[in-house]
MARBAGU-650575 format. One record per residue (C-alpha): x, y, z. Coordinates in pm, whole numbers, plus 50000, padded with zeros to 5 digits. Example, Ala and Ser with C-alpha at 12.3 -4.5 7.8 and 13.67 -1.06 7.14 Angstrom:
TILO	51230	49550	50780
TILO	51367	49894	50714
//
This chain:
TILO	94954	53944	89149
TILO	94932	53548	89174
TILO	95170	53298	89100
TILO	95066	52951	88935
TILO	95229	52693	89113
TILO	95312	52384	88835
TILO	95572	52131	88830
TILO	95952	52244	88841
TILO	95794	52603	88851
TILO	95614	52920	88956
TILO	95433	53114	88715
TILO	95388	53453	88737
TILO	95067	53604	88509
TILO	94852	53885	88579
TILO	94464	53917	88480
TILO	94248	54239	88351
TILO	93868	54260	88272
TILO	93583	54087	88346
TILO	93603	53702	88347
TILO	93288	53661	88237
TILO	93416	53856	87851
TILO	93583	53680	87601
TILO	93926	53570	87676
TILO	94244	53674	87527
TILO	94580	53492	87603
TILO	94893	53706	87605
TILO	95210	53536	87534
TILO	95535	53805	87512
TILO	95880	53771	87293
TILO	96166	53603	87380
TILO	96309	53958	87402
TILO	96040	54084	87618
TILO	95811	53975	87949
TILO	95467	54029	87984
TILO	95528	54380	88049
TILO	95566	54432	87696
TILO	95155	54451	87706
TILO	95119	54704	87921
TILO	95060	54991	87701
TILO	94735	54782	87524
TILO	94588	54615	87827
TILO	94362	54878	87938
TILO	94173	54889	87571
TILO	94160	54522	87530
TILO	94039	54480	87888
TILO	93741	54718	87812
TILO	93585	54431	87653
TILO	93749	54162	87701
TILO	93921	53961	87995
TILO	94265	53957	87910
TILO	94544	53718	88034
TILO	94903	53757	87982
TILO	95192	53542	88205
TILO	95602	53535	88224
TILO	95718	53209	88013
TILO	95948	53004	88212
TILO	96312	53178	88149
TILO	96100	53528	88207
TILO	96062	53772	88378
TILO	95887	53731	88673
TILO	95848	53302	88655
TILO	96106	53112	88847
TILO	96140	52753	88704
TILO	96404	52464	88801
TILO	96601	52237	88511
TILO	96307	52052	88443
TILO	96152	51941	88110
TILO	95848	52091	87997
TILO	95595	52164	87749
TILO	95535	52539	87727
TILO	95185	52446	87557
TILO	95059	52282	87865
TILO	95165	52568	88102
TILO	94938	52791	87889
TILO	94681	52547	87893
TILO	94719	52453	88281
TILO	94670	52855	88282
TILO	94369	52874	88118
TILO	94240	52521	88338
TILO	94324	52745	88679
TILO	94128	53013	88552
TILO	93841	52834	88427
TILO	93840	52939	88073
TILO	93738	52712	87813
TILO	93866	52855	87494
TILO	94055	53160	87419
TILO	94164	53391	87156
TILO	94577	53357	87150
TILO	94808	53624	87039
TILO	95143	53570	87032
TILO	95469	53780	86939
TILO	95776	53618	86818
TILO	95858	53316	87054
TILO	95504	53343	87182
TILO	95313	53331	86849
TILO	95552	53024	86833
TILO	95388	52865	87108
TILO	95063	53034	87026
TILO	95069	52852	86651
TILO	95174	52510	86866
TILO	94887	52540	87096
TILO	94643	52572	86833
TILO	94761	52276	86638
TILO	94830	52073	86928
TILO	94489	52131	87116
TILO	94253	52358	86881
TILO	93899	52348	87062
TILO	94127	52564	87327
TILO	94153	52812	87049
TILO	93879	53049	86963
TILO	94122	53280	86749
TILO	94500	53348	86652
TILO	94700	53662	86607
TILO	95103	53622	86539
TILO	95363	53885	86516
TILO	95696	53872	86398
TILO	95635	53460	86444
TILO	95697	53106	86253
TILO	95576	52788	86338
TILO	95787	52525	86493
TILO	95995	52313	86219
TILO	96036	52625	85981
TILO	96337	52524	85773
TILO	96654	52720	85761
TILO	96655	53031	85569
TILO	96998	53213	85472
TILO	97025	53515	85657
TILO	97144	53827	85496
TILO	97521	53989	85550
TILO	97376	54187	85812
TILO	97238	53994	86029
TILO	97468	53683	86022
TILO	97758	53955	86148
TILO	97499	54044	86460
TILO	97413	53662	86485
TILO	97820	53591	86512
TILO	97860	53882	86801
TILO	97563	53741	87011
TILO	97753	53369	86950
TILO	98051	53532	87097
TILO	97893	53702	87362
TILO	97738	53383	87482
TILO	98069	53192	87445
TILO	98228	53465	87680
TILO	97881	53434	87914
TILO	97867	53774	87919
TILO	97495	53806	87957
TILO	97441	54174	87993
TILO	97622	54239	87660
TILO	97378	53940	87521
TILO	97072	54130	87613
TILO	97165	54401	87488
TILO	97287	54207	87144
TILO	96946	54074	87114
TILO	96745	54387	87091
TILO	96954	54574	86893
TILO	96883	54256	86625
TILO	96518	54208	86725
TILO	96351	54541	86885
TILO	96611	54776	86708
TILO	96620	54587	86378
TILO	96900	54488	86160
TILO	96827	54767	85914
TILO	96781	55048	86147
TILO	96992	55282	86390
TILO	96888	55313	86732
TILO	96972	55683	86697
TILO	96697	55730	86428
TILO	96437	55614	86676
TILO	96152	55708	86923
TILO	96420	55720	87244
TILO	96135	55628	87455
TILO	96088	55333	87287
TILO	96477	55256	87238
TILO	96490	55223	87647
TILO	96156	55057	87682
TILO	96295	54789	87443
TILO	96617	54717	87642
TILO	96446	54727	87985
TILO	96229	54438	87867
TILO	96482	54189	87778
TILO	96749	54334	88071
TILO	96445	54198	88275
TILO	96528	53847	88168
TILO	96957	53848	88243
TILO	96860	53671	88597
TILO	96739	53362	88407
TILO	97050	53270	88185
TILO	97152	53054	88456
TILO	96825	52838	88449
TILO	96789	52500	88255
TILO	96427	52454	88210
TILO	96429	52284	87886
TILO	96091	52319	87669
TILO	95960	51968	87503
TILO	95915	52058	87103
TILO	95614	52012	86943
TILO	95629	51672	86762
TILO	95534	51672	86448
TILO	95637	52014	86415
TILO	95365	52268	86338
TILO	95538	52331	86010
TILO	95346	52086	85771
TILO	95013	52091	86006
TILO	94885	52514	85984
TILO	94643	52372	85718
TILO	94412	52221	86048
TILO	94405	52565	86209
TILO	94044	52631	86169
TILO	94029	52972	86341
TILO	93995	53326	86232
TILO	94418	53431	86216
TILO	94562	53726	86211
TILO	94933	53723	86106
TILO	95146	54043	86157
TILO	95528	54156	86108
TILO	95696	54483	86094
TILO	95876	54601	85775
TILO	96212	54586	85950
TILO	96228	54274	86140
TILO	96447	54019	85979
TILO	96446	53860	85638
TILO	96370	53516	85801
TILO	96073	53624	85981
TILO	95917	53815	85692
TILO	95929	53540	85497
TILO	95765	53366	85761
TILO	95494	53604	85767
TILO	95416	53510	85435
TILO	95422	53119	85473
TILO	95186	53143	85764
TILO	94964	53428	85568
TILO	94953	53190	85251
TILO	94903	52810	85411
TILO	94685	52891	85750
TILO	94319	52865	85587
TILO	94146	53199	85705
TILO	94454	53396	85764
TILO	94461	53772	85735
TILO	94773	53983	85703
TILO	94918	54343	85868
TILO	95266	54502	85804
TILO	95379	54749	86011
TILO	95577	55006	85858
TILO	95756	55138	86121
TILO	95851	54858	86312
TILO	96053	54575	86369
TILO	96001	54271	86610
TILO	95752	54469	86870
TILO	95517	54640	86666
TILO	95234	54608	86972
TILO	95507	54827	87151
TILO	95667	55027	86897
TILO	95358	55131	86706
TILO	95144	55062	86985
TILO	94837	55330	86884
TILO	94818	55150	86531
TILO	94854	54827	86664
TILO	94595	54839	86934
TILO	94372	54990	86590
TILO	94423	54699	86387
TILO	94375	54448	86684
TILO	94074	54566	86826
TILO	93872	54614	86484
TILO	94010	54219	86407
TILO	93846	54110	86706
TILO	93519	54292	86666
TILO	93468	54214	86282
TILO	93538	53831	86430
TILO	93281	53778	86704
TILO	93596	53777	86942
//
């Protein structure tokens, strides 16, 4: 698969469908590459041409200490594939930049579907007993630079949840969710340092003019479920999804029922 050569980097992205169908833009977790697609491509692709890349820090996207604006890498993307406008969906870190992108340059954006996301400039919420104990382990595994043990940390508090025990889960699911971020470990040494948004997207989801989609499973933390319902409450024509069964990778862990919601989104939309 091709590599998009940019400044201070090489990014990796992968293509499926026809190019002549409506686009969809693919941006994975920060716990996650674009792998974490896999399992919906093939439905989306029936109808759609889909396009999905590793973020600088990811995967398979080497990048050099550079500054840069992960907006315009999606949008030099898009430019190098010749497609005008797409529909963006976005999970965690990626409906971050997904939320960005639309503020920052909406007649790019033909639609927007978030999950487990905020916006950039989301104030600080107090985090429950739970999770500030896991957030103080994965401080002091990144004090000790033991990056192995921090991937590991971070989807046992993100894929896993902080309210669930690995044990209770789908084992097939368990190992998918720590091979995708153990896919990442190589990149802790890399300083590519992303340009925020400026204003922050915070105060500005009222100018998203776009069909949305905001999603979140039931067991992801507090601070993203109460994003979920800032961004379902101030984005204009936002609709909302909870998945029961989930935490922070719903389109993985409940991927049947996620590729059901998605696809009957984008057909009652036009997209």
């Amino acid at each position: 698969m091709p590599d998009l050569e940019l400044p201070g980097a090489s990014l990796y992205y992968e293509t499926d469908g026809h190019v002549s169908s409506p686009a969809l833009l693919l941006i994975h977790a920060g716990v996650a590459t674009l792998r974490m697609w896999d399992g919906i491509v093939p439905a989306l692709a029936a109808n759609h041409f889909v396009i999905r890349y590793d973020a600088r820090g990811y995967g398979a996207t080497t990048s050099e200490d550079v500054t840069f604006s992960d907006r315009e890498d999606a949008i030099d993307l898009l430019d190098h594939l010749g497609i005008a406008r797409a529909t963006l969906i976005g999970c965690s870190r990626g409906g971050r930049i997904a939320i960005d992108l639309a503020v920052e340059h909406p007649e790019r954006v033909a639609g927007l579907v978030t999950i487990g996301s905020g916006p950039s400039g989301f104030p600080e919420t107090e985090l429950t007993e739970a999770e500030d104990a896991m957030f103080d382990e994965l401080d002091a595994a990144f004090a000790a630079e033991d990056w192995d043990v921090l991937q590991d940390l971070e989807v046992r508090l993100w894929s896993i949840g902080p309210t669930r025990d690995e044990a209770d889960l789908d084992p097939a699911f368990v190992a998918e969710a720590y091979a995708l971020n153990r896919a990442n470990a190589a990149h802790r040494g890399e300083g590519a340092t992303p340009t925020p948004l400026d204003p922050p997207a915070y105060d500005r989801l009222v100018d998203i003019d776009v069909p949305t989609l905001v999603t979140v499973g039931d067991h992801d933390l507090s601070i993203v479920l109460i994003q979920y319902a800032y961004l379902l409450t101030t984005i204009p024509h936002a609709e909302g999804h909870r998945f029961a069964e989930s935490a922070h990778l719903p389109s993985v862990e409940q991927r049947d029922e996620f590729e059901r919601v998605l696809l009957a989104w984008l057909a009652d939309k036009g997209l």
